[in-house]
C-alpha positions in Angstrom: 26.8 50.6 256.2 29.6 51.2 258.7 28.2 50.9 262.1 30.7 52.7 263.7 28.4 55.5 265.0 29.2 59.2 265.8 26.7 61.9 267.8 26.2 65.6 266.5 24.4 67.9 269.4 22.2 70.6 267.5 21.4 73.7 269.1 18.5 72.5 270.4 20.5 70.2 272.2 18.9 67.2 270.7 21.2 64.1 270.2 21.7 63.1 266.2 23.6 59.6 265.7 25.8 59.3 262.7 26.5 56.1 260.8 29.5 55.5 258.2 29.1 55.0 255.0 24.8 56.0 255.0 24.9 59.0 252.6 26.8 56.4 250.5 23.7 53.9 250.4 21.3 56.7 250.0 22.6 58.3 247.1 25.6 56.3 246.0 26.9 58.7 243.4 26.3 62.1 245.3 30.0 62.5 244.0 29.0 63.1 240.6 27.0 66.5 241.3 31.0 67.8 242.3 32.3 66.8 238.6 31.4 70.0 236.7 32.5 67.7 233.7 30.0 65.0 234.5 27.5 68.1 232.8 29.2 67.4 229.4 28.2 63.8 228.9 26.2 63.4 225.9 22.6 62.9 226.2 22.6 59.5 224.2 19.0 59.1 222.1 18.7 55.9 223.9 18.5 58.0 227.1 16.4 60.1 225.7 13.4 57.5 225.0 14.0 56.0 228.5 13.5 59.8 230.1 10.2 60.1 227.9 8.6 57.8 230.1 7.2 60.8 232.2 5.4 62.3 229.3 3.5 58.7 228.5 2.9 58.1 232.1 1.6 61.5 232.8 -0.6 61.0 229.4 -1.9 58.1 231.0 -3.4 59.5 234.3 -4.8 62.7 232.6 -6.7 59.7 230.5 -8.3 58.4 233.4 -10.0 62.2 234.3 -11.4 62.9 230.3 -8.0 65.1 229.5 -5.2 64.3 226.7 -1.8 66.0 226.0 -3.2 66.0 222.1 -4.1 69.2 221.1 -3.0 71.2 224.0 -0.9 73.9 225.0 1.5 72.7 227.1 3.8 73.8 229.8 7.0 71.9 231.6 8.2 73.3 234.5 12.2 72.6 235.3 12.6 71.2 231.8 16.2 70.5 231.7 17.2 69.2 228.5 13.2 69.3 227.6 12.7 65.9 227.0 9.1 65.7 228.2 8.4 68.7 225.9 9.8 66.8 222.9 7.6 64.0 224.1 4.5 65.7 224.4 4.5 67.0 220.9 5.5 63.2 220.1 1.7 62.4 221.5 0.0 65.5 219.3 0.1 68.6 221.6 -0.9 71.9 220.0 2.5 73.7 221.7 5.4 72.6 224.4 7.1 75.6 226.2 9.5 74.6 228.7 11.1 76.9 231.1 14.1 76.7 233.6 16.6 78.5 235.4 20.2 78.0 235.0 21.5 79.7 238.5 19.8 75.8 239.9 22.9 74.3 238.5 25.3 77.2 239.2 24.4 77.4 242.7 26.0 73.5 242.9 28.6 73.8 241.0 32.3 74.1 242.4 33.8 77.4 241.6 30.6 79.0 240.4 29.1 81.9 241.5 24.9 83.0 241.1 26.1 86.7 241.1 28.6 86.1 238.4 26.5 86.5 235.0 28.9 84.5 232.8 28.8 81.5 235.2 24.7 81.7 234.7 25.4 82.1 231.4 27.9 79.3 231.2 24.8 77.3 232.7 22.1 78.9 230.0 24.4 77.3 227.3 24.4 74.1 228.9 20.7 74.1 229.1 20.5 74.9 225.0 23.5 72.1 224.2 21.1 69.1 226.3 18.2 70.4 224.2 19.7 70.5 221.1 20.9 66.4 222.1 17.4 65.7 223.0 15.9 66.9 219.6 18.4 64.5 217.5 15.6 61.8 218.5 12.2 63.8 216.7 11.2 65.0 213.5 11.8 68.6 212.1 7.4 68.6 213.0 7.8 68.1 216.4 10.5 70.7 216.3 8.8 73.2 215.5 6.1 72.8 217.9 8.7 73.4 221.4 9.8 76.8 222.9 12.4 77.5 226.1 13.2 79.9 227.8 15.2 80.6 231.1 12.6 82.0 233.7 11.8 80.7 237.4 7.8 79.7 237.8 8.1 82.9 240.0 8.5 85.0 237.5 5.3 83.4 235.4 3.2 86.1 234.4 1.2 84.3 230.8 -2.7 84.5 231.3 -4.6 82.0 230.5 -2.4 80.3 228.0 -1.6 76.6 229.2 -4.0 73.8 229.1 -1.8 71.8 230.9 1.4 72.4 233.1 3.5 69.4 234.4 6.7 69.3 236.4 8.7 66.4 237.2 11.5 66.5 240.0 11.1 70.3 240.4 8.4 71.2 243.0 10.8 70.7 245.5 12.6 73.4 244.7 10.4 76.5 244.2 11.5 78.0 247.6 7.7 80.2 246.9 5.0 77.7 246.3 2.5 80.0 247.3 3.5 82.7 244.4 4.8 79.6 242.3 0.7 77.8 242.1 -0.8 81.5 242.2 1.2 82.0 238.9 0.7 77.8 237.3 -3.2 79.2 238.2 -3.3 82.4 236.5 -1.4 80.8 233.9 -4.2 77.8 232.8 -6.6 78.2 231.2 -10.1 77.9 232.7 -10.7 73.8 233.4 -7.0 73.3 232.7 -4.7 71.0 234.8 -1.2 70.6 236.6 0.5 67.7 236.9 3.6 67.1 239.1 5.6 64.4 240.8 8.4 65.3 243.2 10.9 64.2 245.8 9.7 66.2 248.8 12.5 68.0 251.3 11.2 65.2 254.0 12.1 61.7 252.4 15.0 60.0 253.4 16.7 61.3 250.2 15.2 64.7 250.5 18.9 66.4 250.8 19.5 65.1 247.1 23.5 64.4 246.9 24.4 67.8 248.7 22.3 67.8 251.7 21.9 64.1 252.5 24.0 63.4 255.9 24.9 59.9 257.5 22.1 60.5 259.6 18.5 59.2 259.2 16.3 62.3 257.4 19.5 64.0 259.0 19.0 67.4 256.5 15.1 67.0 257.9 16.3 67.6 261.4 18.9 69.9 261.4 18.4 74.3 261.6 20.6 76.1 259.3 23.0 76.6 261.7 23.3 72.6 262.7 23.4 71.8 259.6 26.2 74.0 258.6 28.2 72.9 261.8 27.7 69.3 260.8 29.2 70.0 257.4 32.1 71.5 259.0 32.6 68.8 261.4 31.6 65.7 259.1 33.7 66.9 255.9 33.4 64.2 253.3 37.1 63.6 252.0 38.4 64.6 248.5 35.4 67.6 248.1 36.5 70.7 246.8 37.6 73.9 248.7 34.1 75.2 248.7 31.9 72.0 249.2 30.4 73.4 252.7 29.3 76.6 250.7 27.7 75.1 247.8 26.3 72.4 250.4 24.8 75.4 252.2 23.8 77.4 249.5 21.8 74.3 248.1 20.4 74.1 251.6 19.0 77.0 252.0 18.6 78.2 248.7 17.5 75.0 246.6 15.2 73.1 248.8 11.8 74.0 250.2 10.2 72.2 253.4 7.2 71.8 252.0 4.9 69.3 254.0 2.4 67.8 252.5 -0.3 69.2 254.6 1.0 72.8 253.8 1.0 71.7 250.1 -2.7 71.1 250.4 -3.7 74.4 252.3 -1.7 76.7 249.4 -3.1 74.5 246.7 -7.3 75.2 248.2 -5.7 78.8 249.1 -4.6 79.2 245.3 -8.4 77.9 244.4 -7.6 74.5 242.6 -9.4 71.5 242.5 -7.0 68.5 244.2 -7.8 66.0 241.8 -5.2 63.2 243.1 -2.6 63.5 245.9 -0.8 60.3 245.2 2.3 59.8 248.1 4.6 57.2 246.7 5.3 55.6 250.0 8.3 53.2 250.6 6.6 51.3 253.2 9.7 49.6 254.7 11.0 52.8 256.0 9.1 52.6 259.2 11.2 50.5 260.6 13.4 53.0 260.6 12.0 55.5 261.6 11.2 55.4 266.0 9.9 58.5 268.6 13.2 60.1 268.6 13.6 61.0 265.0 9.8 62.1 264.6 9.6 64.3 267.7 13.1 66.0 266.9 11.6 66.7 262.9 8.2 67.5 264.8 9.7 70.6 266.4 10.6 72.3 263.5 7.9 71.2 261.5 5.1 70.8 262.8 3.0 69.7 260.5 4.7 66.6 259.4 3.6 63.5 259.2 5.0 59.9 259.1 3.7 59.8 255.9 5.6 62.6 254.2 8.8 60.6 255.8 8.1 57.3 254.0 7.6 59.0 250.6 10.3 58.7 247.8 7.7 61.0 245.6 4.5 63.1 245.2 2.2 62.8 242.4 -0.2 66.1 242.3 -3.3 66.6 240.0 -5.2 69.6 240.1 -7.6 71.7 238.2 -8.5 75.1 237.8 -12.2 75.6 237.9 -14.3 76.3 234.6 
C-alpha cells in the first residue's frame, strides 16, 4: 500500500481517509471486469473440474442433515457457465436447471446499455457459448439431464418443483431478497432445501472490482451520492469514458446491503427453517477495523455488526417445512 493518504468529506460530513494503491491489494485485477474481451477466454476443462468444487462441497454439507444431490431436482441460481449444474448431474441428480440473467454482465460492461436488447442479447450468447465450454468435460447422459434459461429469481414462479436450490456468489445481488426467498420457497418442494454461499455487500471486498475504493469498507460507508462524488474525484487512470456510470449503475443496481441480521428476519418471515448460518470470518480484519469506521457504517445501517464486516462469505442452509 501507498501510504500517502487523501480525506473525502461525505455529506454527512464524516471524514473518509484514502490510501494509494488499497483497491489494488483488495482486488488486484479489478481491471479485468473493464476488458469486454477478457469474456472470450475459453473456459479450459481443467477450469472446469477446479470450479466443480462447489457442487462436491455443497454435496457434502447436505450429507451431514440426511439430504443428497442424487435423485433430486435441482436448481442453481446465478449459474454462469452452469458448471455446478453439470456437476450435480455428475453426482446422480434427477434434473439441473440453471437460471441467470444476462443484463448482470451488461450493466458492467463498457459501452453496453441494459435498455439496448442486442447488448442483452450479446450477453445471452455469452452465457450459451461458457455452457457449451463447460459441457466438453461430461457425458452425452449428463447432458441431457441440464436446462437454462435467462430469468432473474424474481421472476421465479415454478411450484413446488425443486428439491434443492443452491447459489454460489449470487445472493449478493438479488436487489429483492424478500420476493427472491418468497419465490426459492414456493418454488421447493415441501422438506426441500437451499443452499447458498455469498460475498455479502459489507466485507471488505463487498464492492467487487467496481465498487471497492482505497478506503477501508469505503463502498460500505458511502450514500449514493458520496459515492458517486468519490468516483468523480478519485478517477482511477486509463478506465473508459464511462467507468463512473457503470461504477454507479453496479452500485446501485447490482449490489444489495443485505445485513446479516435482516437476512435472518426475511428468511423466518419467508417461513424457512435456518438450518446453518455459517459467516466465514477473516478474523485478522479487526485490527483494522476501529470506532470510526463502525459508527460511520452504523448510521446507515443500523443493523450491522462487526461480524458481517470480518466476513469474506456466507454459507446459508435452510429448509422448507414438510
Amino acid at each position: 500500500i501507498n501510504y500517502n493518504m487523501s480525506n473525502f468529506t461525505t455529506e454527512n460530513n464524516s471524514i473518509i481517509k484514502s490510501f494509494g494503491g488499497l483497491k489494488e491489494q483488495l482486488k488486484p485485477s479489478w481491471r479485468g471486469i473493464l476488458k469486454p474481451e477478457n469474456k472470450l477466454i475459453p473456459l479450459t476443462i481443467e477450469k472446469t473440474h477446479i470450479l466443480k468444487k462447489d457442487t462436491y462441497e455443497a454435496e457434502s454439507l447436505l450429507n451431514n442433515y440426511g439430504y443428497t444431490i442424487k435423485d433430486s431436482n435441482i436448481m442453481d441460481i446465478g449459474c454462469y457457465a452452469g458448471i455446478q449444474c453439470y456437476a450435480a448431474a455428475e453426482l446422480g441428480a434427477k434434473s439441473a436447471k440453471g437460471i441467470d440473467i444476462p443484463e448482470y454482465f451488461t450493466l458492467q460492461t463498457t459501452g453496453k446499455n441494459i435498455n439496448n436488447n442486442d447488448d442483452v442479447e450479446e450477453h445471452s450468447n455469452l452465457y450459451t457459448k461458457k455452457r457449451k465450454e463447460a459441457s466438453t468435460a461430461f457425458s452425452p447422459e449428463i447432458l441431457s439431464k441440464i436446462s437454462f434459461e435467462d430469468l432473474s429469481v424474481h421472476n421465479l414462479t415454478e411450484k413446488e418443483k425443486y428439491d434443492i436450490i443452491f447459489s454460489w456468489e449470487t445472493l449478493e445481488h438479488i436487489i429483492d431478497n424478500k420476493k427472491g426467498f418468497e419465490n426459492i420457497y414456493n418454488a421447493l418442494v415441501p422438506g426441500g432445501v437451499s443452499l447458498h454461499t455469498y460475498n455479502p455487500f459489507f466485507s471488505i471486498t463487498g464492492g467487487h472490482s467496481l465498487c471497492t475504493t482505497n478506503s477501508p469498507w469505503g463502498h460500505a460507508r458511502m450514500t449514493v451520492n458520496d459515492f458517486e462524488k468519490y468516483t468523480k474525484e478519485n478517477l482511477p487512470q486509463d478506465v473508459p469514458d464511462d467507468f463512473l456510470e457503470i461504477s454507479l449503475n453496479f452500485f446501485t443496481q447490482n449490489l444489495n446491503r443485505l445485513t446479516q441480521h435482516d437476512l435472518k428476519q426475511i428468511l423466518v418471515d419467508s417461513g424457512f427453517t435456518i438450518l446453518e448460518f455459517i459467516p466465514h470470518v477473516n478474523i485478522q480484519l479487526l485490527k483494522n477495523i476501529n470506532n470510526e469506521i463502525f459508527y460511520q457504517i452504523k448510521q446507515l445501517y443500523p443493523t450491522i455488526t462487526i461480524t458481517d464486516l470480518i466476513c469474506d462469505y456466507v454459507t446459508i442452509l435452510i429448509k422448507k417445512p414438510e
